[in-house]
Backbone bond lengths (Angstrom), bond angles and torsions (degrees), N, CA, C in turn:
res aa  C-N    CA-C-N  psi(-1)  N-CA   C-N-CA  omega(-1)  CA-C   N-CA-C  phi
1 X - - - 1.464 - - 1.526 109.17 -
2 X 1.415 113.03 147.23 1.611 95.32 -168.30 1.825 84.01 -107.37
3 X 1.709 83.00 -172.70 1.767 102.37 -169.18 1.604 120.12 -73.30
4 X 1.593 100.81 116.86 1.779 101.12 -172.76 1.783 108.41 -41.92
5 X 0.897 94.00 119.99 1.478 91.65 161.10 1.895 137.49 -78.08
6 X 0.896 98.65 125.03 1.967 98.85 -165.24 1.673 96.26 -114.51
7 X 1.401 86.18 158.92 1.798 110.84 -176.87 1.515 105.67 -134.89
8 X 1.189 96.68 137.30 1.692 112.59 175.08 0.975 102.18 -82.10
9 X 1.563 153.83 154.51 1.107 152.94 -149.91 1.946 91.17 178.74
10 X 1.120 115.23 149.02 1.786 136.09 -163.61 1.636 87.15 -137.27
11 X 1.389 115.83 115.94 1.285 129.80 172.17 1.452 108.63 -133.05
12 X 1.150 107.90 144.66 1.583 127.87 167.30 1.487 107.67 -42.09
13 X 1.599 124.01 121.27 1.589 107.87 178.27 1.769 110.11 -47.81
14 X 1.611 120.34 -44.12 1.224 114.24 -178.29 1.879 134.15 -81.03
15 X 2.029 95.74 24.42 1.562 94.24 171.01 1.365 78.67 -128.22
16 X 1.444 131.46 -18.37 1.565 125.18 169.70 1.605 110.73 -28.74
17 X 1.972 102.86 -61.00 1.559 132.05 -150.27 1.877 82.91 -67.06
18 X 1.744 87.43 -69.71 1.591 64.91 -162.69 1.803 132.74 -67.83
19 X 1.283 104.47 18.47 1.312 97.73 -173.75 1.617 98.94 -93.07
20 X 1.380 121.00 -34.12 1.392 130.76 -178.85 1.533 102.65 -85.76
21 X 1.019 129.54 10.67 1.549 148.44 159.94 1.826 125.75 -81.04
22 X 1.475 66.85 -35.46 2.211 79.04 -169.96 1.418 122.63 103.72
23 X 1.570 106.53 -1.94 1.469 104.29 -173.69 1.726 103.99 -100.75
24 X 1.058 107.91 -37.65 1.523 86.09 -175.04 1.737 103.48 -98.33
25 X 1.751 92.07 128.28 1.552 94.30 -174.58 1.771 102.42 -101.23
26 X 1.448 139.90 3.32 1.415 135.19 169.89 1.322 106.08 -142.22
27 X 1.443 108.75 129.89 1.314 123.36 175.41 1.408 121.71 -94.29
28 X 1.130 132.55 135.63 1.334 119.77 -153.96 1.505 122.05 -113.31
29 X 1.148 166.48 103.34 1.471 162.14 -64.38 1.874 94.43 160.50
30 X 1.835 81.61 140.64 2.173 84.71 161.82 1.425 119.28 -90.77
31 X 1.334 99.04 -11.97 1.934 112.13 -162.66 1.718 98.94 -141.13
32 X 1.503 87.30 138.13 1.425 116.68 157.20 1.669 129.74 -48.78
33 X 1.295 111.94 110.24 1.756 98.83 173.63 1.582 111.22 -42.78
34 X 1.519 125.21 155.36 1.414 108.00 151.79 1.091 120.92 -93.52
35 X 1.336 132.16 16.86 1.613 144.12 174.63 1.092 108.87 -99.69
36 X 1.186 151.81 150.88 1.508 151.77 109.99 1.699 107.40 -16.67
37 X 1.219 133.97 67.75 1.441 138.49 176.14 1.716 109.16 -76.21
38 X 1.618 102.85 124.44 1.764 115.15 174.93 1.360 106.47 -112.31
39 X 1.399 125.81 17.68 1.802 112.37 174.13 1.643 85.35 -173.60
40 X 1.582 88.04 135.01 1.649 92.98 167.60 1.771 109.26 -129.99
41 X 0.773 89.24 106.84 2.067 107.57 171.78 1.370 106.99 -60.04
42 X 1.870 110.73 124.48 1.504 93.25 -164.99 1.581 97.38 -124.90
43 X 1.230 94.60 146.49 1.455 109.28 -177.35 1.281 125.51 -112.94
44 X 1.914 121.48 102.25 1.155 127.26 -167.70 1.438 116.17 -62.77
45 X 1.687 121.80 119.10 1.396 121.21 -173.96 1.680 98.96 -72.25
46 X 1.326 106.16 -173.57 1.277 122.89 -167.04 1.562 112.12 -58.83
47 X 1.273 141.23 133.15 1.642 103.50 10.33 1.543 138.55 -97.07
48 X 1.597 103.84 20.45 1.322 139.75 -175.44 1.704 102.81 -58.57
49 X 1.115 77.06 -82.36 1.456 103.76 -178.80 1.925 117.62 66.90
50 X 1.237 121.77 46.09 1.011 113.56 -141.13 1.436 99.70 -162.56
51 X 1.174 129.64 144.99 1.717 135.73 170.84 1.385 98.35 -58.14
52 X 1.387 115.25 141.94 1.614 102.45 176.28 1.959 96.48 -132.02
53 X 1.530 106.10 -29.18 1.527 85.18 178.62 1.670 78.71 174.13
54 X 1.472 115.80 -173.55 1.351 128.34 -173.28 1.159 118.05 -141.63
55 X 1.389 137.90 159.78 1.546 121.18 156.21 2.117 105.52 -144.32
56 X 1.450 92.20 -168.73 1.244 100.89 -153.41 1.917 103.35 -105.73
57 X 0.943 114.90 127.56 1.058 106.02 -161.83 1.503 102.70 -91.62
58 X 1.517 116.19 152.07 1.500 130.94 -170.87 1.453 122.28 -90.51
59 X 1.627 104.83 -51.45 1.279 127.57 -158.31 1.561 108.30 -171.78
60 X 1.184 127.66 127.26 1.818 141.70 -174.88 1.636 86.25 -106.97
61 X 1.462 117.92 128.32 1.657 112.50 143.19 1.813 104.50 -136.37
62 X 1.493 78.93 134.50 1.744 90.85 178.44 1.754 99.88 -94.06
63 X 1.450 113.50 126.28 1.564 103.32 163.97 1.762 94.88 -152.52
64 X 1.607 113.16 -147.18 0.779 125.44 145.61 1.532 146.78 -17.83
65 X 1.170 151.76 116.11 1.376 121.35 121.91 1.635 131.24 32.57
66 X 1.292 89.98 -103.89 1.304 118.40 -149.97 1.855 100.92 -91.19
67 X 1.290 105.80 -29.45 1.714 102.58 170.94 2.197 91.91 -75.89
68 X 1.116 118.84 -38.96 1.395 87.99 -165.57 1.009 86.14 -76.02
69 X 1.215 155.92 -90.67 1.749 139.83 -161.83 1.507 112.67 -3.60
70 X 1.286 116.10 -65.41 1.375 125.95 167.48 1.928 119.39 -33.09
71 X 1.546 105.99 -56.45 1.147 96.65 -178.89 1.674 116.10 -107.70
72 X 0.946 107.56 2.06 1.913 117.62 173.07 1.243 104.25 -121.72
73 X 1.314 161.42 -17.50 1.518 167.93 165.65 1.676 87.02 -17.22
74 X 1.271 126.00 -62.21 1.075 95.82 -150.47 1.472 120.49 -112.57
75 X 1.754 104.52 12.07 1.394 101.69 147.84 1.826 126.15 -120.93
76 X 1.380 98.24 58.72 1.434 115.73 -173.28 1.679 101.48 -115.68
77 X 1.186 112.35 2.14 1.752 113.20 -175.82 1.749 109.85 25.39
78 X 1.108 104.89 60.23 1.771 117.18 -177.94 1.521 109.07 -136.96
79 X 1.189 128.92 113.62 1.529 118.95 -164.90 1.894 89.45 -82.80
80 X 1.498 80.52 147.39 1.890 100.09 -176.66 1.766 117.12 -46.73
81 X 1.394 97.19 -37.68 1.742 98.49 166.40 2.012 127.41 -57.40
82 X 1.396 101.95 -34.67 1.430 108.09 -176.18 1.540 99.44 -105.68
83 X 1.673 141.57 6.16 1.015 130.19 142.81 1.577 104.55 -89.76
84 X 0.959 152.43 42.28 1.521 147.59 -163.63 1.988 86.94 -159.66
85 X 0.991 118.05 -46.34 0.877 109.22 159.84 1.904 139.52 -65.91
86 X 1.407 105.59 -46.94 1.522 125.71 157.93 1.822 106.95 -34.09
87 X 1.073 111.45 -80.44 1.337 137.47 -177.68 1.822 108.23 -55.25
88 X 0.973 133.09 -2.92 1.720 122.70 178.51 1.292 104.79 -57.99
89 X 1.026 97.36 133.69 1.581 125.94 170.60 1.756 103.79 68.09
90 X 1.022 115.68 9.45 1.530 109.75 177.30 1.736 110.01 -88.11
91 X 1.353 110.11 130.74 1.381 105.33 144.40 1.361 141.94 -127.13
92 X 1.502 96.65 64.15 1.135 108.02 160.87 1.440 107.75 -162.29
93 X 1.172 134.26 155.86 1.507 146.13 -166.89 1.108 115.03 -141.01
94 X 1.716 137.41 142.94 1.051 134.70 169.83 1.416 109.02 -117.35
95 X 1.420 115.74 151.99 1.718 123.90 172.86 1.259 102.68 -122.66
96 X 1.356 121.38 128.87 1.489 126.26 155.10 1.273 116.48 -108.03
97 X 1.422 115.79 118.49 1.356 129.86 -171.01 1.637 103.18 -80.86
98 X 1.232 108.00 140.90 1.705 111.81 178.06 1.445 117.69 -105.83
99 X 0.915 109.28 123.02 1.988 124.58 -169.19 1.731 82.91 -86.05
100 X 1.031 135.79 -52.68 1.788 117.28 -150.76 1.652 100.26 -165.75
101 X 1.087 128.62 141.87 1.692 117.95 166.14 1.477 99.68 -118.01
102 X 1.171 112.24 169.86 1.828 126.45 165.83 1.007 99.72 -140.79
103 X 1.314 120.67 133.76 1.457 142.27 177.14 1.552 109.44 -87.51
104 X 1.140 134.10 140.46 1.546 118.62 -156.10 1.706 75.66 -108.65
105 X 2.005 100.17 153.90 1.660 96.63 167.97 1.398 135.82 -81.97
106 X 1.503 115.51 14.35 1.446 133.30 -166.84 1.394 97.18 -175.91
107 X 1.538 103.24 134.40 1.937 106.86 177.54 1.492 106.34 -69.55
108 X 1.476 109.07 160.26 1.407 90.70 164.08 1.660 111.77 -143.70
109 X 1.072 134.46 129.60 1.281 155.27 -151.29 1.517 105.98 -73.06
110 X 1.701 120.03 110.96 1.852 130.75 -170.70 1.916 90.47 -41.03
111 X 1.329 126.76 -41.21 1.654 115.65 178.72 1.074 117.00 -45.88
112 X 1.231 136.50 -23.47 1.793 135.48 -151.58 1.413 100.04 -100.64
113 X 1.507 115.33 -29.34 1.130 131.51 -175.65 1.672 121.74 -60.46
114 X 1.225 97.28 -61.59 1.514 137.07 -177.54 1.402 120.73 -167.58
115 X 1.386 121.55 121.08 1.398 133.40 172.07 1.236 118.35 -10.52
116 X 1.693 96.32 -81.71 1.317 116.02 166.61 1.127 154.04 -80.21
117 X 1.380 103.20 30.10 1.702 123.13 179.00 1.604 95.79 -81.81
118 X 1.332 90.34 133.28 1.974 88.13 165.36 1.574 105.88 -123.93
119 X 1.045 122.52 158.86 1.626 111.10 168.33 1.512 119.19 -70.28
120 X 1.330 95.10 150.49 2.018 104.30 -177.80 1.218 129.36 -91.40
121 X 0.810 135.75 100.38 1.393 140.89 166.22 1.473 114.99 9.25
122 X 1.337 88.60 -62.77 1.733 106.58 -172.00 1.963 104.24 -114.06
123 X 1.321 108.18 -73.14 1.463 105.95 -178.12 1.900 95.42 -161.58
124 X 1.072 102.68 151.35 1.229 116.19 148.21 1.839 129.75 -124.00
125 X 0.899 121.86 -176.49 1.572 124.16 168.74 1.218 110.58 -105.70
126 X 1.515 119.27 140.56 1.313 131.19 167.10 1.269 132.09 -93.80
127 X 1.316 150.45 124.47 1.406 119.00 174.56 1.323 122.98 -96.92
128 X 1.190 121.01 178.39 1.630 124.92 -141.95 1.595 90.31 -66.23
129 X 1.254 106.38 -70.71 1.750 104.37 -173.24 1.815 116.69 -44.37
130 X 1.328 122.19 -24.65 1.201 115.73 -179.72 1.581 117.24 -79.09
131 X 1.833 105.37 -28.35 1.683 105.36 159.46 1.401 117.61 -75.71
132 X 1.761 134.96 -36.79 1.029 106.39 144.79 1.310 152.79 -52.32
133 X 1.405 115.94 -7.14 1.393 114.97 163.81 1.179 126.06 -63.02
134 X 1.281 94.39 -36.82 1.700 131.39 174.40 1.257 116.43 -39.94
135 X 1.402 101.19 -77.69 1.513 106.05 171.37 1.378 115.80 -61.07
136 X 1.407 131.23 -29.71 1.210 105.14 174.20 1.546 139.81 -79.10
137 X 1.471 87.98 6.98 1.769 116.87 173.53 1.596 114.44 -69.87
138 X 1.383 82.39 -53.84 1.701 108.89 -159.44 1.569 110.46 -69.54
139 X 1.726 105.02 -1.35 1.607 100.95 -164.47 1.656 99.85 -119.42
């Protein structure tokens, strides 16, 4: 079996909470990974700033807008104005469905990791030993 592949991902501390909460089950993206990605490590933006926990991903669908609104709207915990807003001028949308989250027991800061990790804009990739570092921070 080869090596799961993981994505760094920059989330809002308040879709961070609820995703490591249980409430939000699809996370919502403008662009496609170019990997086949099975775990995304999420990283609370400011004023977090900080690894907060990860989960396992279920299912990726690239479509629309307005069809994923349609069929994820209402487990994306995003009110329809700031996804209508997110999405201008895009046509195309991504949903990542969430199989499981873990809440890490202490954040832990992209420095501890590696020097030179900075956070991504959009996403980066992790490799296996740098999420195990991870976790062994976080515990």
């Amino acid at each position: 079996m080869s090596e799961m592949t993981i994505a760094l991902l920059p989330i809002h501390p308040e879709y961070a909470n609820a995703i490591l909460d249980g409430l939000k089950k699809v996370e919502f993206r403008k662009r496609l990974f170019k990997k086949d990605v099975q775990r995304i490590l999420i990283y609370a933006c400011h004023p977090v700033m900080s690894l907060v926990g990860y989960f396992d991903v279920d299912d990726i669908t690239e479509t629309t807008p307005k069809m994923a609104w349609k069929k994820y709207g209402s487990q994306g915990c995003i009110e329809k104005e700031a996804y209508t807003a997110y999405y201008l001028g895009a046509d195309r949308a991504v949903a990542i469905q969430i199989k499981k989250a873990i809440k890490f027991d202490k954040p832990v800061k992209l420095s501890e990791i590696d020097k030179d990790i900075s956070p991504p804009q959009s996403y980066r990739y992790v490799y296996p030993d740098q999420f195990n570092k991870v976790l062994k921070k976080a515990s």
